[in-house]
Phi, psi and omega in degrees: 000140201257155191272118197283149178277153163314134141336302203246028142249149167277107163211092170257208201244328197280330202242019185082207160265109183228040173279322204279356199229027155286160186283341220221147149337133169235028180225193193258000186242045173264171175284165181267167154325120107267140164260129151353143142272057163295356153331288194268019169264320172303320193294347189268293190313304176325299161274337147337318166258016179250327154323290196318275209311297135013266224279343155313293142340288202269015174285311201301321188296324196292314193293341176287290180324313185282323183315309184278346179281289188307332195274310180316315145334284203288301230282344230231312154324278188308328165260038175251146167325107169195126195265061192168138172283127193304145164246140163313162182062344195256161186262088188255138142256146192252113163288111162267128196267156182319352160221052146101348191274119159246159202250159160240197202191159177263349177276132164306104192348317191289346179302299170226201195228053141292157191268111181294152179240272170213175189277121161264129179266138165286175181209189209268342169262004191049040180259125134299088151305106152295124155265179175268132152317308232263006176241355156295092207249143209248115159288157201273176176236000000 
């Protein structure tokens, strides 16, 4: 029987006694081996980036919701009644007339007593920007 090496020696036939020159501890007061515990590094990464994604989502739905408010507007203008051409800049309101038709107009809700729907400015793109009245100071002409 040919004489077996120790356990807790390196040695193979082809490289020898080759401990000094392995990536890993060979003796028995070496440190231990642990692989990472990326389980719980992923599970961080994972919702970190479903946060991200979340809040991305829901910046874009919103910014969709004002895209579709704002579209809903010009279109709800551009198919009211109004026998004049609109000037940029200037302050129109949109009317409903007694039968049901709207109309827009340069007279102002405090004037009379139509049933107001809201105020708009044309701008330079020819978008109707609905405004807040209540931030809208009116001059007499």
């Amino acid at each position: 029987m040919k004489k077996q090496k120790p356990d807790n020696i390196v040695f193979s036939q082809e490289k020898g006694y080759n401990a000094n020159l392995l990536p890993y501890a060979t003796t028995v007061g070496a440190p231990v081996i642990k692989t990472d515990d990326v389980v719980a590094w992923k599970t961080r990464g994972i919702h970190q980036v479903n946060k991200e994604f979340e809040g991305k989502f829901n910046e874009l739905k919103d910014q969709y919701k004002k895209l579709m408010e704002e579209y809903e507007w010009n279109d709800l203008v551009y198919n009211a009644k109004f026998s004049f051409e609109p000037v940029v800049g200037e302050i129109y309101h949109l009317y409903n007339s007694n039968d049901g038709i709207q109309f827009l107009s340069l007279i102002g809700p405090n004037e009379w007593s139509k049933e107001h729907i809201a105020s708009f400015k044309l701008n330079s793109d020819k978008k109707w920007i609905k405004l807040d009245l209540s931030s809208v100071v009116f001059s007499a002409y």
